[in-house]
LODO-792502 format. One line per field, with one value per residue (C-alpha): residue number from 0; residue in three letters; x, y, z. Coordinates in steps of 0.5 Angstrom, whole numbers, plus 500, padded with zeros to 3 digits. Layout:
nudren	[NUM  ...];
mivex	[ala  ...];
u	[X  ...];
v	[Y  ...];
w	[Z  ...];
***
This chain:
nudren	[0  1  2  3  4  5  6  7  8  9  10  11  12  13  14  15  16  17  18  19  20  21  22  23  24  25  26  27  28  29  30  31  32  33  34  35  36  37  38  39  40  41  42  43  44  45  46  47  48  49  50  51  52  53  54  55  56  57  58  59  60  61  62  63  64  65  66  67  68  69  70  71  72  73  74  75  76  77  78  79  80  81  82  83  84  85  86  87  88  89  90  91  92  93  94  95  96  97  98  99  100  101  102  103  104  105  106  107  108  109  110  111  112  113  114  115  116  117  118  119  120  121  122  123  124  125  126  127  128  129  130  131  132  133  134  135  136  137  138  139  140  141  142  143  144  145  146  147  148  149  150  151  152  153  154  155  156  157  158  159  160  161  162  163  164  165  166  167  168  169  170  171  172  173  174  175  176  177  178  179  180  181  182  183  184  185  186  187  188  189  190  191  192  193  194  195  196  197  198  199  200  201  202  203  204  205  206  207  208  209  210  211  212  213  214  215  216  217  218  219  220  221  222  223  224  225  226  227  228  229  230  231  232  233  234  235  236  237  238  239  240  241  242  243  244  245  246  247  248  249  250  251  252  253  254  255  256  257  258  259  260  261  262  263  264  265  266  267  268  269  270  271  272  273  274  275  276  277  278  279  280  281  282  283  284  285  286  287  288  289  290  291  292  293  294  295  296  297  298  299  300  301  302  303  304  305  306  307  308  309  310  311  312  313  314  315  316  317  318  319  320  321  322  323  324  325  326  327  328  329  330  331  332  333  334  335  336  337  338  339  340  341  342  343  344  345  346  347  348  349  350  351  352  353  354  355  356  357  358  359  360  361  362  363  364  365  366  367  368  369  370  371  372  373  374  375  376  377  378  379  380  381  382  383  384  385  386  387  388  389  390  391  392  393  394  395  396  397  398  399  400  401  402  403  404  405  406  407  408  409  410  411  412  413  414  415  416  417  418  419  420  421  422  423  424  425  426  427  428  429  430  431  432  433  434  435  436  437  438  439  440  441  442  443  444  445  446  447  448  449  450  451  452  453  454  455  456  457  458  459  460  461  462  463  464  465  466  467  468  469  470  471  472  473  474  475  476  477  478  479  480  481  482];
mivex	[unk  unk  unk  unk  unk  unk  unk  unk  unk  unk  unk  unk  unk  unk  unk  unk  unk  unk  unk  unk  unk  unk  unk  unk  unk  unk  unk  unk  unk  unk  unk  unk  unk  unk  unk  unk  unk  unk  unk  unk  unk  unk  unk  unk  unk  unk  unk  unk  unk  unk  unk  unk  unk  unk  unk  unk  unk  unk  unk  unk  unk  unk  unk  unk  unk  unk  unk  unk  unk  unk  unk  unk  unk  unk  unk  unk  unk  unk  unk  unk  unk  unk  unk  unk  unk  unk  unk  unk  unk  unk  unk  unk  unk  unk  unk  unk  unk  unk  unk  unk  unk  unk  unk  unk  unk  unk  unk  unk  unk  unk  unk  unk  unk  unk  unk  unk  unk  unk  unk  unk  unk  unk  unk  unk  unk  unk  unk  unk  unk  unk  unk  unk  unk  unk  unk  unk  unk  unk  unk  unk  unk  unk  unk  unk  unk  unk  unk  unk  unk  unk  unk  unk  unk  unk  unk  unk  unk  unk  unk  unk  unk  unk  unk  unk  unk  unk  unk  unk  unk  unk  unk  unk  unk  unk  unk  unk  unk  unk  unk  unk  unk  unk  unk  unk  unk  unk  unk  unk  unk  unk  unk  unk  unk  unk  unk  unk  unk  unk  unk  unk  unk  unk  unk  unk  unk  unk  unk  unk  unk  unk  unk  unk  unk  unk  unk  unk  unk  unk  unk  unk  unk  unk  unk  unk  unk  unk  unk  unk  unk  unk  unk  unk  unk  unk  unk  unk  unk  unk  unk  unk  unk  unk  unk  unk  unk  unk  unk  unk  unk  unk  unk  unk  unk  unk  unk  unk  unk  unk  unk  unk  unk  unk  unk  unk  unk  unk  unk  unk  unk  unk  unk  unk  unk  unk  unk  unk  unk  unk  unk  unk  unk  unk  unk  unk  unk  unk  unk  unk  unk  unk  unk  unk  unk  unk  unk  unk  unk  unk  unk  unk  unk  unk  unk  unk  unk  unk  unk  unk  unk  unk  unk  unk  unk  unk  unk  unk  unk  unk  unk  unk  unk  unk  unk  unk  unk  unk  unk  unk  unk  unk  unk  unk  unk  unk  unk  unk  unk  unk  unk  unk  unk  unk  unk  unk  unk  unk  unk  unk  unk  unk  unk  unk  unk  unk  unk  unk  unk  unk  unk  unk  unk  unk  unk  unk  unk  unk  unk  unk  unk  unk  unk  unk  unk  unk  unk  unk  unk  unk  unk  unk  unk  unk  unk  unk  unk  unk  unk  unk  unk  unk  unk  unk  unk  unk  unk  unk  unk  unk  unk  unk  unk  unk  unk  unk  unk  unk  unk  unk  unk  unk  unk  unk  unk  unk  unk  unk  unk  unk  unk  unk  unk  unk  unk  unk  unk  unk  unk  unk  unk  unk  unk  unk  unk  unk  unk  unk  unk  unk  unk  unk  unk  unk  unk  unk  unk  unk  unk  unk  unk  unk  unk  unk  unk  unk  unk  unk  unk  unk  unk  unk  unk  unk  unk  unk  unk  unk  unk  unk  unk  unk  unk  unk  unk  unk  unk  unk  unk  unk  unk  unk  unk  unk  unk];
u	[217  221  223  228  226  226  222  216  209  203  197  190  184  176  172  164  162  154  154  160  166  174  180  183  191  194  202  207  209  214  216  217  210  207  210  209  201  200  204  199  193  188  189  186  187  179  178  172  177  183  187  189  183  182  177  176  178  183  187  188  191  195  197  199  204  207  208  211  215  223  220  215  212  204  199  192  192  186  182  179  178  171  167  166  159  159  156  149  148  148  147  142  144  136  135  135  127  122  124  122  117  113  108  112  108  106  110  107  101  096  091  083  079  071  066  058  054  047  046  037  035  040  047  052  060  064  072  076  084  089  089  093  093  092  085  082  082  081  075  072  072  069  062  060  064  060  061  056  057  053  058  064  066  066  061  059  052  053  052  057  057  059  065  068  067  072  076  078  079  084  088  095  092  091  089  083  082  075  073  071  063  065  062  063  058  061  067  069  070  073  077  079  080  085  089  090  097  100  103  100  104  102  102  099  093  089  085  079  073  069  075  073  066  066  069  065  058  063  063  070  072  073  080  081  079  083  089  087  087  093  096  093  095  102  101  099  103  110  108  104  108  105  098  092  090  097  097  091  094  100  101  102  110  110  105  111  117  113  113  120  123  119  122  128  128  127  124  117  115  112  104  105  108  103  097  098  099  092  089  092  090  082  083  085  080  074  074  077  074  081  081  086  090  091  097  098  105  106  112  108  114  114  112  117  115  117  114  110  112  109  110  110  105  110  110  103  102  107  104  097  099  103  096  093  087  081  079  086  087  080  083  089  085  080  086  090  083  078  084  082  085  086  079  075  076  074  068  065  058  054  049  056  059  053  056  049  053  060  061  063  061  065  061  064  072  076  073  067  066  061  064  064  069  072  069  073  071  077  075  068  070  074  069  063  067  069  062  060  066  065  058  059  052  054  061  064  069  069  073  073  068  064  064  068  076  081  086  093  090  089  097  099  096  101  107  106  104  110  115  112  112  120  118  123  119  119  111  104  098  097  102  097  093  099  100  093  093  100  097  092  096  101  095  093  088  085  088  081  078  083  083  075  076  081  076  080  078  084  087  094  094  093  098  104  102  105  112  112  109  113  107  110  117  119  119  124  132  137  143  147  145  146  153];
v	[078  082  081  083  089  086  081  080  081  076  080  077  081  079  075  074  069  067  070  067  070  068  069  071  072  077  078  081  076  070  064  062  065  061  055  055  057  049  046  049  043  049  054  053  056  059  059  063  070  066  067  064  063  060  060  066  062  064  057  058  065  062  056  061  066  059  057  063  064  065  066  071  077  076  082  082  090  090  083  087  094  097  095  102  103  103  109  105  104  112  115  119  126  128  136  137  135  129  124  120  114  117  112  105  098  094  087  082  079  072  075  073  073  076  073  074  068  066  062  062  067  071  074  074  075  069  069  065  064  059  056  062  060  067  068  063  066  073  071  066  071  076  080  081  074  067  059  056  049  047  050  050  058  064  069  075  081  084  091  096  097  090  090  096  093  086  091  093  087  083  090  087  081  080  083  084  081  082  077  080  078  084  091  096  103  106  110  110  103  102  108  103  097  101  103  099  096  103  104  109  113  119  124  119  123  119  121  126  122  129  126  120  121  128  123  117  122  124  118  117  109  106  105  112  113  108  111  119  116  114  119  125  120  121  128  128  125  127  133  129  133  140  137  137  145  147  143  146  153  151  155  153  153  149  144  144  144  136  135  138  133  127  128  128  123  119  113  115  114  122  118  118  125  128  124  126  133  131  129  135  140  136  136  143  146  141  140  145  151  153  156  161  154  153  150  152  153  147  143  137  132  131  124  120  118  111  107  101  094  090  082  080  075  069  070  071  065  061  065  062  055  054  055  048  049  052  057  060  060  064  069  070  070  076  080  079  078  084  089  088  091  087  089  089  082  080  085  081  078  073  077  082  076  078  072  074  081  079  084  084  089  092  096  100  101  105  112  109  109  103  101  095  091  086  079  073  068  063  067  065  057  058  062  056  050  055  055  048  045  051  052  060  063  071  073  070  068  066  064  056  059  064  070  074  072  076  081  076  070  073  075  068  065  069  069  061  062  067  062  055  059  060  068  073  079  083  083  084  081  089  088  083  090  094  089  088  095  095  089  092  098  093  091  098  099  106  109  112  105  102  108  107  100  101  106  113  119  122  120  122  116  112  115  112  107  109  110  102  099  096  099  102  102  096  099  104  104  105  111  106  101  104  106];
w	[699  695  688  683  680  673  674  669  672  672  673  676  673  674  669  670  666  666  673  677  677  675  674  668  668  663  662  657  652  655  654  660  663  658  660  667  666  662  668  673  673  676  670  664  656  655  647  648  652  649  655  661  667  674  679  684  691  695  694  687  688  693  689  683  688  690  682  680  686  683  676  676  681  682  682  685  684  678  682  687  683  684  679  674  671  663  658  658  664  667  674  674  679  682  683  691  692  695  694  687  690  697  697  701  699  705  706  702  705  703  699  701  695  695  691  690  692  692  698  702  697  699  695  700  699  700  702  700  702  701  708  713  721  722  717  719  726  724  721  726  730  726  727  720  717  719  716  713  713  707  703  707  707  710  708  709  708  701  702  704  711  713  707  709  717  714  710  718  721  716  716  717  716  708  702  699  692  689  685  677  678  684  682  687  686  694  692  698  700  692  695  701  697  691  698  702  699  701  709  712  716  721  715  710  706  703  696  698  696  693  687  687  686  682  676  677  676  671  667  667  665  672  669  669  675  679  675  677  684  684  682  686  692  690  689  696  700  696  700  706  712  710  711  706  708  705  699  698  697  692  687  679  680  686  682  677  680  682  676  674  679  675  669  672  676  669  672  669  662  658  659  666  668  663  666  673  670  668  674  679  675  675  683  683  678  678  686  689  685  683  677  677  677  669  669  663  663  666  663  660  657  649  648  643  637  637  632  633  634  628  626  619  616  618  624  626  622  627  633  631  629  635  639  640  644  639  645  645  638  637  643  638  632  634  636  630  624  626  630  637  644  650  653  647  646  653  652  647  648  643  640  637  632  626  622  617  616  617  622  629  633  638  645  649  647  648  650  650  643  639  633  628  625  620  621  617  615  617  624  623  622  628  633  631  632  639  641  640  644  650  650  652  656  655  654  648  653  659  665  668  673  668  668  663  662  665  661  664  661  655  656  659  652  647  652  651  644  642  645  642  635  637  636  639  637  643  643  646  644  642  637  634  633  631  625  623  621  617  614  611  609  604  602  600  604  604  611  613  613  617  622  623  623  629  632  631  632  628  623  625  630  625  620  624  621  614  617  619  612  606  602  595  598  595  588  591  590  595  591  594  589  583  585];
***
């Protein structure tokens, strides 16, 4: 329909608002136009954008063309604008290379969970499984799996050969979890375990074994050999179509421009970039014999020096009180009382609480240091009346079935207790930790005690805790202050 050249316009433009999207009505002052919009029963005044806005359906932009028919013309050019993106959200450009992520996930598949159990005298390996049609059957007919009536499951040998033959028969079928009680010595079968969540093409390359075990007689923490891993089969399989012999030959420039591409990608933190640096140049130079291979010119990301999150008293204080159940409190307590890492609490044992020397010692921490450290007596109280509710056997704390508690458990526990306590802090449970330490600096605790009670080899980790603390700078005055 044409309309007089000097007809004013009404321009419909998009609105989202909590996830749906709207139409919000724009025009230049008139009278009239306002008029006709508070006529309109499908158009309502919004306080909240202070215009006029009506549902995006294709009835009510219908029923507005026929409303200002003869008053006004009505412009969708601005409705259906592709959508630009802000400043904050960025589109990262790559370098022409591999492609950022080569190693594909499988489909998620139900989870067949292995643990010990002692059955005849014997130690055997049971399979549990959220009931799967296709489990079951693989399991019944399997040549190493057999049902045990008595106990209602299915078990298998516990040695390495009948593993590594279940891990072959439920492939494509479920992934194998293994219970926290599991301990696998066989790096090989370990290897299998970690890889088998990765789809493995024709080109796949999986991590040598001569690695694995080259870190294990090395004594690496199983932690670290996982992560090692992963990152030498990354490696590996961004360059998987040139073959292993190929890859073996690579020069220092080739294993940086890997590296350069990681970077610039900027979907990996500086950690992850320099670790896999560390674990390529370990597979180059301790396995392979290369030697010539320094990577010394290998451009490692400088890390940012981002400070630690840190709570204040009060809200610690929320965090804990708002722990009703006295074994999870303990949990949080220790974390917070004695500056403890996730792993160091699960580690505890019954003999590591010395209540007579009020310490608390802590065995195999991080870098498989020993070290002791502060045993509250708030804690001590707590940590007593914990012992006879739960009665712990060996760790001091354990699951509903024994054993050791679980890292996520720890987690989920301050998760629900930070949003009890109506903290919007953006913690952890290692920021329990990081306050601990800030803590006692604002309390003028001397830096070197508080560095060995964290278990620090250098004091300038424990120093960025002074660019965090109060300590000393209440006393000083803004100039703006004085003005």
């Amino acid at each position: 329909m044409a309309y007089p050249a000097d007809y004013p316009f009404v321009y419909l433009n998009l609105l989202e608002h909590e996830g749906k999207k709207y139409i919000r009505l724009w025009y230049k002052p008139n009278p009239f136009i306002s008029r006709r919009l508070k006529e309109a029963s499908w158009i309502k005044q919004s306080k909240t954008y202070k215009c006029f806005v009506m549902h995006h359906t294709p009835q009510a932009i219908e029923m507005t063309y026929n409303h200002f028919q003869g008053l006004a013309q009505v412009n969708t050019r601005y409705l259906n604008r592709p959508k630009r993106i802000r400043p904050a959200d960025k589109t990262v450009v790559l370098a022409a290379g591999q492609e950022t992520e080569p190693l594909k996930r499988v489909p998620v598949q139900p989870v067949a969970r292995l643990s010990p159990l002692e059955w005849a005298g014997k130690v055997l390996v049971q399979v549990s499984f959220q009931y799967s049609q296709a489990i079951h059957a693989c399991l019944t007919h399997s040549r190493v799996a057999r049902w045990l009536p008595a106990m209602k499951c299915f078990a298998l040998p516990s040695d390495s050969v009948s593993l590594q033959l279940l891990l072959s028969e439920l492939e494509g079928v479920a992934q194998v979890w293994l219970a926290q009680a599991m301990q696998i010595k066989d790096m090989q079968l370990q290897a299998r375990l970690w890889e088998q969540s990765y789809q493995k093409g024709a080109a796949y390359i999986s991590c040598p074994l001569a690695y694995i075990e080259k870190l294990f007689l090395l004594n690496y923490s199983m932690s670290t050999i996982r992560t090692y891993h992963s990152l030498l089969l990354r490696f590996l399989n961004a360059y998987s179509g040139q073959g292993l012999e190929k890859i073996h030959q690579f020069t220092e420039e080739e294993i940086n421009n890997y590296h350069r591409l990681l970077v610039q990608s900027q979907q990996y933190s500086c950690s992850f970039v320099n670790q896999s640096i560390n674990a390529v140049k370990f597979y180059f130079q301790r396995v392979l014999g290369r030697h010539e291979v320094q990577l010394n010119n290998v451009e490692r990301p400088e890390k940012p020096q981002r400070l630690p999150t840190v709570l204040s008293k009060q809200d610690v204080l929320k965090i804990l009180s708002a722990t009703d159940n006295l074994k999870h409190r303990c949990l949080l307590q220790l974390l917070y009382a004695g500056g403890l890492r996730i792993g160091e609490v699960i580690g505890l044992k019954l003999t590591d609480v010395q209540s007579d020397r009020n310490l608390l010692l802590i065995r195999g921490g991080k870098g498989k240091k020993d070290r002791s450290t502060l045993l509250s007596q708030k804690l001590l109280e707590s940590l007593r009346a914990y012992y006879k509710a739960y009665k712990p056997k060996e760790w001091l704390f354990e699951g509903q079935t024994g054993g050791q508690y679980t890292v996520e458990s720890i987690r989920s526990v301050f998760r629900a207790s930070k949003e009890r306590a109506g903290v919007k802090t953006n913690a952890t449970p290692h920021t329990l930790r990081h306050s601990f330490a800030t803590h006692l600096l604002e309390q003028g605790t001397d830096l070197r005690y508080i560095q060995t009670l964290l278990g620090h080899s250098s004091s300038r980790t424990t120093e960025i805790y002074t660019h965090i603390t109060s300590h000393a700078l209440n006393n000083i005055v803004s100039p703006l202050d004085n003005l």
